[in-house]
C-alpha positions as CSV (number, residue, x, y, z in Angstrom):
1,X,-23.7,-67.3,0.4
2,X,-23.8,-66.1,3.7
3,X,-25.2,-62.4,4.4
4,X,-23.3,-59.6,5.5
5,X,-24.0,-57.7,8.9
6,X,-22.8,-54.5,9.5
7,X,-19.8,-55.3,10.8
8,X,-18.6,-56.6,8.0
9,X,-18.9,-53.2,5.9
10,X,-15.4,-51.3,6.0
11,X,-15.4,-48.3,7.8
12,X,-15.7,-45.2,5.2
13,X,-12.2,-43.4,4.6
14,X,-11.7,-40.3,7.3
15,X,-12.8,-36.9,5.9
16,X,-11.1,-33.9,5.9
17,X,-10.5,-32.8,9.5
18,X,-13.3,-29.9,10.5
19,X,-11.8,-26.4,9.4
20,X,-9.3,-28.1,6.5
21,X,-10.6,-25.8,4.3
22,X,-11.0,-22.1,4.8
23,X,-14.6,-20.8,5.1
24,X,-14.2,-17.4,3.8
25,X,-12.6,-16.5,0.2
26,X,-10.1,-14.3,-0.2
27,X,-11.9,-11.8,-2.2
28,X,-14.8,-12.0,0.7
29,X,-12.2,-10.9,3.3
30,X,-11.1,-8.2,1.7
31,X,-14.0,-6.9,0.4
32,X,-16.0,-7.3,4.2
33,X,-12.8,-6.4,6.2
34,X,-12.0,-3.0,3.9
35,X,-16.1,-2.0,5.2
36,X,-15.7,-3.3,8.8
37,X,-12.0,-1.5,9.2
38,X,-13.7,1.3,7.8
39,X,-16.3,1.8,9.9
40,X,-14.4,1.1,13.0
41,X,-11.1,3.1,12.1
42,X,-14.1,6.1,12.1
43,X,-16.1,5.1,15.1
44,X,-13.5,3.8,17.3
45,X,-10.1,4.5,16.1
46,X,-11.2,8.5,15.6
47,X,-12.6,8.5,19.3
48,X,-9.7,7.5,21.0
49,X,-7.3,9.2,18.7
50,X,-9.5,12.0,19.6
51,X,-9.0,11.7,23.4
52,X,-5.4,11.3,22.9
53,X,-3.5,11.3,19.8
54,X,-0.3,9.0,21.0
55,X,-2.3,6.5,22.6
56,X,-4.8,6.8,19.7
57,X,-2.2,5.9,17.3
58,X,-1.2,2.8,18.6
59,X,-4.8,2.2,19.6
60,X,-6.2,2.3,16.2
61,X,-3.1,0.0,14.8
62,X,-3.2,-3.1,16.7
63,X,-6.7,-2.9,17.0
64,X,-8.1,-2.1,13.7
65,X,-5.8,-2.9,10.8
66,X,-4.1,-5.7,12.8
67,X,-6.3,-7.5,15.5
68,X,-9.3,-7.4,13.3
69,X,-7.6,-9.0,10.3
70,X,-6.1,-11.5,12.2
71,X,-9.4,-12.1,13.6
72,X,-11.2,-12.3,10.4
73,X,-8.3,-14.4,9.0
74,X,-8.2,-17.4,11.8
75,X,-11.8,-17.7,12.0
76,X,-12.2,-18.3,8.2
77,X,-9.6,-21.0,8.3
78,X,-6.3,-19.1,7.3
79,X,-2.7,-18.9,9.2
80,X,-2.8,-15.2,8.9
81,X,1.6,-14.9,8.9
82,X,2.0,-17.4,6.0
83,X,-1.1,-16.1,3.9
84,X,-0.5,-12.3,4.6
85,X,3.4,-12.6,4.1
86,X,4.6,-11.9,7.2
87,X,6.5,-14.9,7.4
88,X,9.2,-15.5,6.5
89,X,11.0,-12.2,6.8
90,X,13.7,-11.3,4.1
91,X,16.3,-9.6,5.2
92,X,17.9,-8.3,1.8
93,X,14.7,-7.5,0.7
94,X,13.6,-5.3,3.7
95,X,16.6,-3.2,3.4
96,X,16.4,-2.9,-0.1
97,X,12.2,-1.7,0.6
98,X,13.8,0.7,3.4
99,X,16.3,2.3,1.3
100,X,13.5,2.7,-1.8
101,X,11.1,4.0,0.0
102,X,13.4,6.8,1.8
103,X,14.7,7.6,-2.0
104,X,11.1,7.7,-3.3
105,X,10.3,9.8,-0.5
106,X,12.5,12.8,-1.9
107,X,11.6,11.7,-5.6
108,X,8.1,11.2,-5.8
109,X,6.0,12.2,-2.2
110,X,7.9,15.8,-2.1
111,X,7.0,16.7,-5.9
112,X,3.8,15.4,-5.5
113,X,2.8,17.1,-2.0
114,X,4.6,20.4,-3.0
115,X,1.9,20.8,-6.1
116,X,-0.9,19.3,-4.3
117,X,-0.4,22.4,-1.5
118,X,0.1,24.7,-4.2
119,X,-2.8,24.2,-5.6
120,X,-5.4,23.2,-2.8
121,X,-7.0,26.5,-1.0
122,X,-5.3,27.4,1.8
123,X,-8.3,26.5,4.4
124,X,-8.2,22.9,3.3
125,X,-4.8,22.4,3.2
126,X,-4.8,23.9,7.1
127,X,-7.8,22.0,7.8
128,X,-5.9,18.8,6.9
129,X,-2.7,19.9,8.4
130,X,-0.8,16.9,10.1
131,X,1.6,18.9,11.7
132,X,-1.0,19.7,14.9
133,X,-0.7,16.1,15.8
134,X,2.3,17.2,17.1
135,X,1.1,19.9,19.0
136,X,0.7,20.3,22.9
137,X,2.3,16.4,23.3
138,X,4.9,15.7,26.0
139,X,8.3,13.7,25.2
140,X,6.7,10.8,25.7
141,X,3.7,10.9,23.7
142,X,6.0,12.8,21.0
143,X,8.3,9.5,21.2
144,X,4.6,6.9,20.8
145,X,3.9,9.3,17.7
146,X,6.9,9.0,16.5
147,X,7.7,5.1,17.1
148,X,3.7,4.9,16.2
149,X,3.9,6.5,13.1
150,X,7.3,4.4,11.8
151,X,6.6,1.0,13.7
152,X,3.1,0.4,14.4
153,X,1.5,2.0,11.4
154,X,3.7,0.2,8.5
155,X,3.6,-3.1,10.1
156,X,-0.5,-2.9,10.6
157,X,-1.7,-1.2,8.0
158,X,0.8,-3.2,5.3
159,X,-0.4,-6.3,7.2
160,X,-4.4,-5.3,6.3
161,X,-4.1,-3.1,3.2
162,X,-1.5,-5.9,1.4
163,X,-1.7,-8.7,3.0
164,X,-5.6,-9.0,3.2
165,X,-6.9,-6.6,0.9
166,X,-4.5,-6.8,-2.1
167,X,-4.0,-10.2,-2.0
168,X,-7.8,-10.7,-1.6
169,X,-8.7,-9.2,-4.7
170,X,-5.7,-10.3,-7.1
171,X,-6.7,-13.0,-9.4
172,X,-4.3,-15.9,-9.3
173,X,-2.1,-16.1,-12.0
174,X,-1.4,-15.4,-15.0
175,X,-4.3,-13.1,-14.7
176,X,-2.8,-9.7,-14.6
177,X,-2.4,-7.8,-11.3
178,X,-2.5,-4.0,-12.0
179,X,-6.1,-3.5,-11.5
180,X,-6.0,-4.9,-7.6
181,X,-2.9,-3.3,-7.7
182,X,-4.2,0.4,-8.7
183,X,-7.8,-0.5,-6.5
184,X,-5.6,-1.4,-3.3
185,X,-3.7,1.6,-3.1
186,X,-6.3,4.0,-3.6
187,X,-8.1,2.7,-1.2
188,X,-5.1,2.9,1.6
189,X,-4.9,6.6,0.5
190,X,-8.6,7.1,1.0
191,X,-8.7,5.4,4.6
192,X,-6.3,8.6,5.7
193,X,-9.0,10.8,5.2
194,X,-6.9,13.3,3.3
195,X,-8.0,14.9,0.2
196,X,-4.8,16.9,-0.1
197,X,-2.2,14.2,0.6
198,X,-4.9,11.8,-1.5
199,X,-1.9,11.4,-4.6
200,X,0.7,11.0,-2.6
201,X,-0.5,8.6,-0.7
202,X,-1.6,6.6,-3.5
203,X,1.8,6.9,-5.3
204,X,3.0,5.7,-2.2
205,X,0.5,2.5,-1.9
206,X,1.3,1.7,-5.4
207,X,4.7,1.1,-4.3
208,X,4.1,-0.6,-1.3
209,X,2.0,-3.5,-3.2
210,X,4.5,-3.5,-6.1
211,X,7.1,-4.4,-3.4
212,X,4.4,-6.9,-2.1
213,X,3.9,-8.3,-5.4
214,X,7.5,-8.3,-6.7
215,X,8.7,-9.8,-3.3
216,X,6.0,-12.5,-2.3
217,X,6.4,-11.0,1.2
218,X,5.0,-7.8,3.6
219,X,8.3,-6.7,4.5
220,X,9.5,-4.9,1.9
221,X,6.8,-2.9,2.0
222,X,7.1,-2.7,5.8
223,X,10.2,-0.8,5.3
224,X,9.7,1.7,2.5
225,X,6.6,2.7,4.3
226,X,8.3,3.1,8.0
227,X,11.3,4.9,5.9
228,X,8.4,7.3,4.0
229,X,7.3,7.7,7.8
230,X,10.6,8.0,9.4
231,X,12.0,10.8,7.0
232,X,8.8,12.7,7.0
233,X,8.2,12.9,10.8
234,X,12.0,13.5,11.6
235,X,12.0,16.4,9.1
236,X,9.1,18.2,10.8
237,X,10.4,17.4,14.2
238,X,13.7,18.9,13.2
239,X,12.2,22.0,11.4
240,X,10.1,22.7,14.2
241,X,13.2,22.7,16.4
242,X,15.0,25.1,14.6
243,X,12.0,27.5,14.7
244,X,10.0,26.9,11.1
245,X,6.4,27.3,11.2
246,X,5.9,24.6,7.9
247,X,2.5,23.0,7.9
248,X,3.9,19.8,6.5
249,X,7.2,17.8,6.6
250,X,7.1,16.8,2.7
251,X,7.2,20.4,2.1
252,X,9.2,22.1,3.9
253,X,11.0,23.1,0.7
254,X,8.9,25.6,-0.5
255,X,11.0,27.1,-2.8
256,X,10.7,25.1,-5.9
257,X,14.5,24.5,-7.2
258,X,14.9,23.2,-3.9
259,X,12.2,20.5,-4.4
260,X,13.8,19.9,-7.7
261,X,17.0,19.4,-6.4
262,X,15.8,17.0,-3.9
263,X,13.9,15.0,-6.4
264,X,16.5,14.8,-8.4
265,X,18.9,13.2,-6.0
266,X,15.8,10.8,-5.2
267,X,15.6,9.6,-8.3
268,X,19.5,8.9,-8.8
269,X,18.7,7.1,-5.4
270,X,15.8,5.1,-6.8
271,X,17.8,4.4,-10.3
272,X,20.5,3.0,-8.4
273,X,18.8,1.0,-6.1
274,X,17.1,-0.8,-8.8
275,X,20.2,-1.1,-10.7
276,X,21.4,-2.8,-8.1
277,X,18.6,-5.2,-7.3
278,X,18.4,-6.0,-11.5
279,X,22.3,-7.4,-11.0
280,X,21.5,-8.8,-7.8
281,X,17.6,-10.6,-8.3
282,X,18.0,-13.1,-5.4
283,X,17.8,-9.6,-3.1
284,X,14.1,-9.8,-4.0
285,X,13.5,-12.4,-1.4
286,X,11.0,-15.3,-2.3
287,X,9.4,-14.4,-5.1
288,X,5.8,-15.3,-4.7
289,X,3.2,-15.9,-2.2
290,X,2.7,-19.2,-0.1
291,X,-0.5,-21.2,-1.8
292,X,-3.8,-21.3,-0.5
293,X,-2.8,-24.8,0.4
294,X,0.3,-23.9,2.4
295,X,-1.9,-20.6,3.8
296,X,-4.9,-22.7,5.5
297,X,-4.7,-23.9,9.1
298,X,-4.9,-27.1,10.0
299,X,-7.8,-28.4,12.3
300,X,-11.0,-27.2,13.3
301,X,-11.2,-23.4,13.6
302,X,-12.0,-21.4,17.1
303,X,-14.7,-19.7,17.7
304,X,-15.3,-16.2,16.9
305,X,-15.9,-15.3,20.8
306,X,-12.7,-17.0,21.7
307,X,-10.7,-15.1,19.3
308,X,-12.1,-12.1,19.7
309,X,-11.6,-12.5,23.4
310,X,-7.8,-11.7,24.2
311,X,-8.4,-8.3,21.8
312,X,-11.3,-7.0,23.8
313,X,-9.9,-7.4,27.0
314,X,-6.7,-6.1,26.0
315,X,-8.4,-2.6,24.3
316,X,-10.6,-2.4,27.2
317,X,-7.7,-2.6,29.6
318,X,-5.9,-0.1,27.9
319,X,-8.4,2.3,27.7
320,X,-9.0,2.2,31.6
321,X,-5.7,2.6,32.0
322,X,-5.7,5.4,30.0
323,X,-8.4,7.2,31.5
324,X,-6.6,6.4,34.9
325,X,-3.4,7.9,34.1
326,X,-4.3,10.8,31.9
327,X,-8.1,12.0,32.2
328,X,-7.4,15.4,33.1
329,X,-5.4,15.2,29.5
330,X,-8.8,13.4,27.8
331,X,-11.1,16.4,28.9
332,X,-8.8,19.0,27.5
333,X,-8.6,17.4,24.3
334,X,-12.1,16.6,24.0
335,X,-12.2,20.1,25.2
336,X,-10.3,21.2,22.3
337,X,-12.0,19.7,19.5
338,X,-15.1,21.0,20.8
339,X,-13.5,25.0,20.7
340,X,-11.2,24.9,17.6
341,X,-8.7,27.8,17.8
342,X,-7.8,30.0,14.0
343,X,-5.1,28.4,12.5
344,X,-1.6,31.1,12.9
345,X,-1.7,33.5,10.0
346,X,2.3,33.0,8.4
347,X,3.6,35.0,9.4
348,X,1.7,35.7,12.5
349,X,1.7,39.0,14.3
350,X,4.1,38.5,17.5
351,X,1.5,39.6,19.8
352,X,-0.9,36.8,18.4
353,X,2.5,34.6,18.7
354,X,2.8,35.2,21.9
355,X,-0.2,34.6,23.4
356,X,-0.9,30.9,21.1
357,X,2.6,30.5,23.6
358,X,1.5,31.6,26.8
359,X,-1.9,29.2,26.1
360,X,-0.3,26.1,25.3
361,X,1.9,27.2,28.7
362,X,-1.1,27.4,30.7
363,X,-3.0,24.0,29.4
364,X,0.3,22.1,30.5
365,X,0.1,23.4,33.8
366,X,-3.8,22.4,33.8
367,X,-3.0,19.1,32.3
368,X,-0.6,18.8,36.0
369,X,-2.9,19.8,37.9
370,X,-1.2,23.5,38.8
371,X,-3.8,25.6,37.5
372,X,-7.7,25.2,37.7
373,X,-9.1,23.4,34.3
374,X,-11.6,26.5,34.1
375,X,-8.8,28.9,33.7
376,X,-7.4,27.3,30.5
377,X,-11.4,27.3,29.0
378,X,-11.7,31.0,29.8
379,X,-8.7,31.8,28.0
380,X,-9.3,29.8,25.3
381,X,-12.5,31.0,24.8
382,X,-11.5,34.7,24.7
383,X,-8.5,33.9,22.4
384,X,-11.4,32.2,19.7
385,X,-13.9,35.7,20.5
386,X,-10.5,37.9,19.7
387,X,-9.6,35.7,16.6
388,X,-12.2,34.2,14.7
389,X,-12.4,31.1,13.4
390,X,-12.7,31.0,9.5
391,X,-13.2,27.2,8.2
392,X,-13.7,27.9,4.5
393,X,-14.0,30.2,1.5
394,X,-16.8,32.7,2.7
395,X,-17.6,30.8,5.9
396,X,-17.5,31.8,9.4
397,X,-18.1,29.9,12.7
């Protein structure tokens, strides 16, 4: 019997390749990238949409809801498109989430945001007014709002909120899905900040991951939210053009039988939407989710530094170039936060009117460079010693 050396022993079968399998559960992304996105949304994101609001938009977007997920998802191991649903992209189905969330819009986020401002105090629903992101902008930072607020925002915050976080903490099934469902949408709502547009956002979140849920893919959500966007930005837009001073777009029917009227036709707009998509199932798109199989990269993982790389010279850059282009802009809205003016009165006397105009008049020509910085702050200043500030029930600045 002759012995054996070592090179007579078979090599052992090849191992899974480093990376095969994801590092990171899905429940531990979610969970860690909901307190991270927190935190920065509030640190970062509220800085720079402090300094400007346009840019800020965008800013917060890309960088916090999207380029930190995608960060969190390579580096534990995932193909973020395939296991968020963004790919593939359903056409039928993204029209049919466009269409249903403009219809909800009417029947649902109107109703809901009428009674919310009806019964909220009047300081906190003009403390959380949404309209002043609107105010002293150019056309072109109205235009990134606009395309930030219907583009950027559904496509990020879908991509985090569903795609990470509601998928992270539903249970595979047949466990049911209503919890994560219910948990994922409040916490979109509470990320806005908002306690007075808190219901309607949730309302709205709840459809966005039933669309997510129902569909197997981010688009459909995608569209009802950039339709929910859409509708409520142009309607402000177009009511402040024709003069209204409304502190919301959802509301801008204050009479009542006007908002019944319009969530009436909503919901014959939602009936038959759904109608049609019960006749028509294969409208839904794919149906499910791609498997955590399907979901994982293959080979080994980068390295955090390299993949957080690219997205920290990229915000960096940007924010330069911001501060090149537009820093008188930056100091006068730094400015501004710092010296809050009294919200109008409605209706506001036409000498007070007049002189909110002549204001905004005079920190555009400081924002060009026409008029000394120092003349905007003294007028400013006298306007807050003529009006006072009142920020609450009983308080004063």
């Amino acid at each position: 019997m002759e012995d054996s050396s070592p090179s007579d022993v078979p090599p052992p079968p090849p191992g899974p390749p480093p990376g095969d399998k994801p590092s990171a559960s899905p429940k531990w992304l979610a969970v860690v990238g909901a307190v991270l996105a927190l935190g920065t949304f509030i640190l970062v994101g509220g800085t720079v949409q402090l300094a400007n609001p346009a840019f800020g938009i965008w800013f917060t977007e890309l960088v916090v809801f999207f380029g930190l997920g995608w960060v969190m998802l390579r580096h534990a191991g995932w193909r973020p498109a395939v296991y968020t649903g963004l790919l593939p992209a359903p056409k039928g189905a993204t029209l049919l989430g466009f269409l249903l969330g403009v219809a909800n819009f009417f029947a649902v986020v109107v109703p809901i945001q009428f009674l919310a401002q009806s019964v909220a105090p009047e300081w906190l629903t003009r403390m959380f007014d949404s309209s002043r992101l609107f105010a002293d902008q150019t056309p072109l930072e109205l235009a990134l709002i606009l395309t930030g607020v219907s583009v950027a925002a559904p496509v990020c915050e879908e991509f985090f909120f569903r795609g990470i976080f509601q998928r992270g903490i539903t249970p595979p099934a047949p466990a049911p899905s209503t919890v994560p469902l219910v948990v994922s949408a409040v916490v979109f709502s509470a990320f806005h900040l908002d306690p007075v547009g808190f219901l309607a956002r949730t309302e709205l979140g709840l459809l966005f991951g039933w669309l997510f849920l129902r569909t197997g893919s981010l688009w459909p959500g995608i569209g009802a939210h950039a339709a929910n966007n859409l509708v409520s930005s142009v309607l402000f837009l177009s009511a402040k053009a024709l003069g209204a001073e409304s502190t919301d777009a959802a509301s801008e029917a204050t009479d009542p039988r006007l908002v019944l009227v319009l969530a009436a036709v909503g919901w014959a707009g939602l009936s038959a939407l759904l109608s049609y998509a019960r006749r028509n199932p294969a409208v839904w798109g794919p149906g499910t989710l791609a498997t955590d199989e399907e979901a994982r990269a293959p080979g080994p993982r980068p390295s955090l530094a390299r993949l957080l790389l690219p997205w920290v010279v990229g915000a960096t850059a940007s924010l330069g170039l911001l501060v090149a282009v537009d820093s008188r802009g930056l100091a006068l809205n730094f400015y501004d936060a710092q010296h809050p003016l009294p919200t109008l009165e409605d209706p506001a006397p036409p000498a007070q009117q007049a002189e909110r105009k002549a204001l905004s008049a005079l920190r555009a020509a400081a924002r060009r460079g026409e008029l000394p910085m120092e003349a905007y702050y003294e007028e400013r200043e006298r306007q807050i010693r003529v009006h006072p500030l009142q920020t609450g029930p009983g308080l004063k600045p």
